[in-house]
C-alpha positions in Angstrom: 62.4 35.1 -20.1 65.3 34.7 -17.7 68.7 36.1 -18.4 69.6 31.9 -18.5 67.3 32.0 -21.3 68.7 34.7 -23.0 72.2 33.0 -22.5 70.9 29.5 -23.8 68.5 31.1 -27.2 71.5 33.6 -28.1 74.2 30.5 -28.0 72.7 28.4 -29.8 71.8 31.1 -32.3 75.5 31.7 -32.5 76.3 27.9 -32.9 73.8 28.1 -36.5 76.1 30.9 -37.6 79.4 29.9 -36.9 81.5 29.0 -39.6 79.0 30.0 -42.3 80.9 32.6 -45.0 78.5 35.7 -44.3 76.7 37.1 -41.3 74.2 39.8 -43.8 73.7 39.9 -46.9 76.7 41.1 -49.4 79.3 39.6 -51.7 83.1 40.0 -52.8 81.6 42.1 -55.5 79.3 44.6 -53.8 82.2 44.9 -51.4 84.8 46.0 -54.6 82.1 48.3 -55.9 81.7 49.9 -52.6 86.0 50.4 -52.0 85.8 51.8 -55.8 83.6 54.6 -55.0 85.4 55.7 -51.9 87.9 57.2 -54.6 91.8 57.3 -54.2 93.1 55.7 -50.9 96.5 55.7 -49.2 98.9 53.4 -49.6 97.9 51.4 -46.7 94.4 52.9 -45.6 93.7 52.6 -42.1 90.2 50.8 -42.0 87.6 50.5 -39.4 85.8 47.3 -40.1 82.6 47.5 -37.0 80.5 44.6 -36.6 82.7 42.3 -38.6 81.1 39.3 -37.7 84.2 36.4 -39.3 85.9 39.3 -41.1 85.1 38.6 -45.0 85.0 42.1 -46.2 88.1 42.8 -43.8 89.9 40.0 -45.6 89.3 41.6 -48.9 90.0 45.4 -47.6 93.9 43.9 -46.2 94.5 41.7 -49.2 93.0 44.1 -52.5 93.7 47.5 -50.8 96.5 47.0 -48.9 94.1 48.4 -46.0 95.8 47.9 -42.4 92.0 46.9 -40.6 90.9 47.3 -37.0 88.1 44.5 -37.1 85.5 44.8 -34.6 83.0 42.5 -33.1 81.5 41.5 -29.1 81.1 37.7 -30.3 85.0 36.4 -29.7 84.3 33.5 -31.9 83.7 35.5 -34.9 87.0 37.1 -34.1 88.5 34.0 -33.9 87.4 32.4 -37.3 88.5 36.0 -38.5 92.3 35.6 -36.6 92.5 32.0 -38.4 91.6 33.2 -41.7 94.0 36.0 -41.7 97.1 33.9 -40.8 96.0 31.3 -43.2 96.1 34.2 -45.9 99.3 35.9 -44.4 97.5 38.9 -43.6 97.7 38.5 -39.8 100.0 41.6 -39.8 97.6 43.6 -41.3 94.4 42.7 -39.4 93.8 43.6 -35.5 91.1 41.6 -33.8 89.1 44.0 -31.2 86.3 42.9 -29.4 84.6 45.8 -28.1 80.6 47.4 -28.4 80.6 49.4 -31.5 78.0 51.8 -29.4 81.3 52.3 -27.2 84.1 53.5 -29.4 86.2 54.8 -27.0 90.4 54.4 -25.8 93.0 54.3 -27.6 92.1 52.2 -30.6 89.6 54.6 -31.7 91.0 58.1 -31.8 89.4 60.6 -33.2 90.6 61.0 -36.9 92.5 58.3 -37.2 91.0 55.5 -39.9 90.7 56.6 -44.0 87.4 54.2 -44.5 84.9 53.4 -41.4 83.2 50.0 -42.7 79.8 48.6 -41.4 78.2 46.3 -43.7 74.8 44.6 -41.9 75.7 46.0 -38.9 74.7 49.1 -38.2 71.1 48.5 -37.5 72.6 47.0 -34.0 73.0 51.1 -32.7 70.8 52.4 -35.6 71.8 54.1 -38.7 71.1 57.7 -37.5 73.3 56.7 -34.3 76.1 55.2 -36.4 76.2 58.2 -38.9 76.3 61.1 -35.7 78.6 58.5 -33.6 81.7 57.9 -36.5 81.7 60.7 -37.7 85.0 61.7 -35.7 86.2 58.4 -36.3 87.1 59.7 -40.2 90.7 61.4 -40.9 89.7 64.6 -43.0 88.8 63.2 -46.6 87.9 59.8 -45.4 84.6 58.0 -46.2 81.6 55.9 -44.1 80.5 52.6 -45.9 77.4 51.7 -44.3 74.5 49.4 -44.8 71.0 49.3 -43.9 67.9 47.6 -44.1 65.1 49.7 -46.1 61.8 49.1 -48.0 61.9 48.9 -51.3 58.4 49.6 -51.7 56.0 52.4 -51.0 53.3 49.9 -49.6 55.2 46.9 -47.6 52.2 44.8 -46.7 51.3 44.2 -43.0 53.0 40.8 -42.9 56.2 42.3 -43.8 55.7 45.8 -41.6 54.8 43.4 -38.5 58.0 41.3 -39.0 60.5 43.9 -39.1 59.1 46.3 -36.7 59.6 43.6 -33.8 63.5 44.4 -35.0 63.9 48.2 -36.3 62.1 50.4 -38.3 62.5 50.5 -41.4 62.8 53.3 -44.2 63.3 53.8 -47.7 66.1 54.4 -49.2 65.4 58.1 -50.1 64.5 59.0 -46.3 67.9 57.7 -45.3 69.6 59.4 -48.0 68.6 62.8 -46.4 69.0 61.7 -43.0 72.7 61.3 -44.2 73.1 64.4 -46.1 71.4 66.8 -43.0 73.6 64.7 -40.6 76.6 66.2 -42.8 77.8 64.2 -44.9 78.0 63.9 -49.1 76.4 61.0 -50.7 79.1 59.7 -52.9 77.2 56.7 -54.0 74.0 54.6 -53.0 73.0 50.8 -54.1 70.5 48.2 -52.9 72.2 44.9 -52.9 71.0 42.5 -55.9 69.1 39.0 -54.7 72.2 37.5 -55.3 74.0 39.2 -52.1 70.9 37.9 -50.5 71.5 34.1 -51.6 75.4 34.4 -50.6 74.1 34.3 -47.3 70.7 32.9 -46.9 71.7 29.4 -48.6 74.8 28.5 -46.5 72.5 29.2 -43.5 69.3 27.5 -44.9 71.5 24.5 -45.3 72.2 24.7 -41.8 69.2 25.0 -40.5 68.2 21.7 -42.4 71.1 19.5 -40.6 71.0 21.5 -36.9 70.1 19.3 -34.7 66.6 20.8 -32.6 67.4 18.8 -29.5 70.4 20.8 -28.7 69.4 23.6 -25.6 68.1 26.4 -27.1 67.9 25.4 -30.4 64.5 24.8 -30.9 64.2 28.6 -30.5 66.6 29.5 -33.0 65.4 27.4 -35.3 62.4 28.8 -35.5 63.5 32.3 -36.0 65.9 31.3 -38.4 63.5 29.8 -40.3 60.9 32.9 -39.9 63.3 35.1 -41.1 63.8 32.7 -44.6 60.4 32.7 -45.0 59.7 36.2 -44.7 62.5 36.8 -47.4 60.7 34.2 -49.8 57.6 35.1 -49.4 58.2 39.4 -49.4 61.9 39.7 -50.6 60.7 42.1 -53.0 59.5 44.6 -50.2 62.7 45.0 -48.8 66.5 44.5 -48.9 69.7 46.1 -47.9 71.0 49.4 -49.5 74.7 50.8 -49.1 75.6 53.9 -49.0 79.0 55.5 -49.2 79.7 59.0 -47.6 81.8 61.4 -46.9 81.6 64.6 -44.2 81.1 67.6 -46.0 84.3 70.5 -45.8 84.0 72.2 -42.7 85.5 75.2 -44.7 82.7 75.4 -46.8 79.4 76.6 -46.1 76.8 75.3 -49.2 73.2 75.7 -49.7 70.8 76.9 -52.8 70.7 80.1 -54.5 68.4 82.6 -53.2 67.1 85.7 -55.6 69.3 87.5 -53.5 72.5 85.7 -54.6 72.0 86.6 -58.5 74.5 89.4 -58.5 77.2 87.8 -56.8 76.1 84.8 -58.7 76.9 86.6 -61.6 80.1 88.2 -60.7 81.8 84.9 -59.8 80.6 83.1 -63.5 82.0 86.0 -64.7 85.1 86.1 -63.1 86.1 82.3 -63.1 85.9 82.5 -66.9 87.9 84.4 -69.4 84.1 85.7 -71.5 80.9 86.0 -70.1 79.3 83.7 -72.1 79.0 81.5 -68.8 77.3 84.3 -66.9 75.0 85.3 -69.7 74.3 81.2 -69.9 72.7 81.3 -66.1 70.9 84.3 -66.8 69.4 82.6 -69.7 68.5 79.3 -68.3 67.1 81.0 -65.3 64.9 82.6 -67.6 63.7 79.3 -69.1 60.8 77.3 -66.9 61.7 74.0 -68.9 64.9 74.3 -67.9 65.2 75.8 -64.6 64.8 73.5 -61.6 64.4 75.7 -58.6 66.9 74.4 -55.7 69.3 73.3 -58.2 72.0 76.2 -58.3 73.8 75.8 -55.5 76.4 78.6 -53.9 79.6 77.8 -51.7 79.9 80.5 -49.0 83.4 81.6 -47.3 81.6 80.3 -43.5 77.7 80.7 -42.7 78.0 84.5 -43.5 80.5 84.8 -46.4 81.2 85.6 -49.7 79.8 83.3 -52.1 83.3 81.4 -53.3 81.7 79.1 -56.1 78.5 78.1 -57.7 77.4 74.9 -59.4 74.1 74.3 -61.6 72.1 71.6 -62.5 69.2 72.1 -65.1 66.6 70.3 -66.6 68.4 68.3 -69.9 66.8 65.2 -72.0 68.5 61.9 -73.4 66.2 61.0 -76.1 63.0 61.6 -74.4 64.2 60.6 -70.9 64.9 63.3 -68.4 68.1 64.2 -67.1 70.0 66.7 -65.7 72.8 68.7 -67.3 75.8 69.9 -64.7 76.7 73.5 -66.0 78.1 75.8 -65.5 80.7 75.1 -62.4 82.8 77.9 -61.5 85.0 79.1 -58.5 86.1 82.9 -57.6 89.7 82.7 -59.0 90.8 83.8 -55.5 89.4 80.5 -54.0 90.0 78.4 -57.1 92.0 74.9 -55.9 90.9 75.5 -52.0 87.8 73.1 -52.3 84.7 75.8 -52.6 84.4 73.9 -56.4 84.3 70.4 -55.0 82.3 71.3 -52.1 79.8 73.1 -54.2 79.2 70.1 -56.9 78.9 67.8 -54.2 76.0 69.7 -52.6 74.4 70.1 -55.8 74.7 66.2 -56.6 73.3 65.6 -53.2 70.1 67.9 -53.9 69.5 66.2 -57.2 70.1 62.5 -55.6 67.0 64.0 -52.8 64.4 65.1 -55.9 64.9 61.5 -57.1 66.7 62.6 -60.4 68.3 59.3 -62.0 70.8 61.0 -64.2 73.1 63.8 -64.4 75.5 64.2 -67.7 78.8 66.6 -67.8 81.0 68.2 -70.3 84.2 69.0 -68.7 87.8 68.2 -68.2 88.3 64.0 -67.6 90.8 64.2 -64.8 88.6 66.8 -62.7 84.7 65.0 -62.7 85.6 61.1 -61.9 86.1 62.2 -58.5 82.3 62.8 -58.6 81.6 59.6 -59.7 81.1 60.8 -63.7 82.8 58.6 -66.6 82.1 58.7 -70.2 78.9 58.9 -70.7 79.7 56.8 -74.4 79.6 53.9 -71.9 75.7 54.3 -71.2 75.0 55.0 -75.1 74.6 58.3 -74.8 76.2 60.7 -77.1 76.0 64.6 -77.3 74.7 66.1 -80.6 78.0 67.9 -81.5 81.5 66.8 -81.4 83.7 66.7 -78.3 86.2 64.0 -77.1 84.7 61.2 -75.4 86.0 61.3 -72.6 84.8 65.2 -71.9 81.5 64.0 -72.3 80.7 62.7 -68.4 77.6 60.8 -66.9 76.7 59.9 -63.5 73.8 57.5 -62.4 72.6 58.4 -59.1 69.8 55.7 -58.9 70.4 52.5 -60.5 67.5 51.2 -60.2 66.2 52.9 -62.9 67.5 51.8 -66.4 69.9 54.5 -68.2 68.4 55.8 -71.2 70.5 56.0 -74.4 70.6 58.6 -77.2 71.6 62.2 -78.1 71.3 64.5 -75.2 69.0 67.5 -76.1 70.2 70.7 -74.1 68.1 73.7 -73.6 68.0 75.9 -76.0 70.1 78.7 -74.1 73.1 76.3 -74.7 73.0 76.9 -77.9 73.7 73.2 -79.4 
């Protein structure tokens, strides 16, 4: 194929897109639920919107959280429908149009540090999604977060048909594999989702009805037509085998150095419960829960260490708990040295300890602690899910967090090992 080819195929691909409301999969409503989990933002959050495509999650970022967006995209007439949209919606001062290669980030609009949220939904397969995690990284002001999208199976046995399709694009993997590849490239998991069908039909039917009324005469169009209509079919007929999943991140504390417990850590282990608590009740819990095999989860106690070769500065553990029958995982105790308490060793250590649990596969991980400290993991009352501890506690003490939502939250009484003594 000549590069005239090229030119002709890709502009008349462009022509069946233009105009249409989505370029990917996604909706107004995975886009809020992906903003709430970033947690608390600045007054005006400086947002990094790449491969924007007409701008509709940019739109929503200006006008819902007051974000001031640098909106990215190489094709100028998507950054034209986003420019008209904007000033129709008086946002135009809040929105800055850049065309540029999101593979070459570089001058003075992209700084390093300088934007709260760094936004790629659908986009990211264009450099790859081990690229794009490595690559913006420095883009994030300390505390900031990476929304990001990707295609994954959804399946442990795609069938050849749908293996042969997508490999001619990317390779794909599932949702668990890029999980890790995002927590050893650095970064916490704050939340992970694959879109519902519905995100799927916000896009596909706008363009399936375009495809019906292009006309196949025009140069080039013959060509896309076809693909566009490949790629429909392939969704129809193995839409189950795969979709997009979104993940929101954030780069782990440089200050902290986390990893799991190691026999060698018991004593100091031990001396920080002890310390960060005003009994040792806490202390003589671990010791007791380490002792029980239905209980302990090996990996699960994680340690925060003052740099690679520190102290240990806090400890967080996760242990085998039940709701009903169904297993979960109970989040205690969590304790700090009380000369790093309020530094971040706590936050850094619970977020590493979520992150382990979200790599085992565990669904479900329930917290009794103070209500203004665990939402910022994600946790809300767990009364909301139907569960309910055996005892009496305010509700709002009693936390849950759903790392997969795939899998349906059970409801009951949670039944704690025995070494909690309830």
């Amino acid at each position: 194929m000549t590069d005239n080819d090229h030119a002709v195929r890709s502009e008349a691909f462009f022509s069946l897109h233009h105009h249409l409301p989505r370029q990917s999969p996604g909706s107004d409503a995975t886009t809020r639920w992906l903003l709430g989990l970033t947690g608390p933002l600045p007054r005006r959050p400086r947002v990094l919107d790449l491969g924007c495509g007409p701008g509709r999650a940019a739109l929503l970022l200006a006008a819902e959280a007051g974000a001031e967006v640098t909106a990215v995209d190489l094709h100028e007439p998507f950054l034209d429908e986003l420019r008209e949209a904007a000033e129709a919606r008086g946002l135009d001062d809040r929105i800055n149009t850049v065309r540029a290669d999101m593979a070459e980030l570089s001058g003075p609009d992209f700084p390093d540090g300088s934007f709260d949220l760094v936004w790629a939904e659908g986009s990211a397969y264009i450099i790859g999604f081990d690229t794009a995690l490595r690559d913006w990284k420095r883009l994030l002001a300390p505390g900031g977060s990476l929304v990001v999208s990707e295609c994954v199976w959804t399946t442990d046995a795609p069938t050849d048909e749908a293996r042969a399709y997508w490999e001619q694009e990317t390779s794909l993997r599932p949702v668990s594999a890029n999980t890790a590849a995002a927590v050893a490239a650095g970064y916490h998991v704050l939340g992970v989702r694959v879109q519902p069908d519905s995100d799927w039909d916000e896009y596909y039917v706008p363009l399936a009805e375009r495809v019906a009324a292009a006309d196949a005469s025009a140069p080039g169009m013959e060509w896309a037509l076809a693909a566009s209509r490949a790629e429909l079919a392939m969704r129809r007929d193995h839409g189950t085998e795969y979709g997009y999943a979104c993940y929101v991140l954030r780069p782990a504390d440089p200050r902290w150095t986390t990893r799991p417990e190691t026999a060698a850590d018991i004593e100091a282990v031990r001396a920080v419960n002890a310390a960060a608590f005003p009994t040792p009740d806490e202390a003589a819990l671990v010791d007791a829960l380490r002792s029980d095999p239905a209980a302990w989860l090996p990996g699960l106690g994680y340690v925060a260490l003052d740099g690679p070769d520190g102290d240990i500065a806090a400890y967080a553990l996760l242990t085998r708990c039940r709701v009903g029958d169904a297993s979960a995982l109970a989040l205690a105790p969590v304790a700090a040295a009380p000369d790093r308490q309020r530094q971040g060793a706590g936050q850094a250590v619970v977020r590493a300890a979520l992150d382990a649990a979200r790599l085992r596969g565990e669904p479900l991980v329930l917290v009794l602690g103070h209500p203004e400290y665990y939402p910022k993991f994600g946790f809300v009352p767990a009364s909301r899910y139907g569960i309910r501890p055996g005892f009496d506690v305010p509700d709002e003490a009693m936390m849950a967090l759903v790392l997969d939502d795939s899998v349906p939250v059970p409801q009951g009484t949670i039944r704690y090992p025995a070494a909690f003594g309830v």
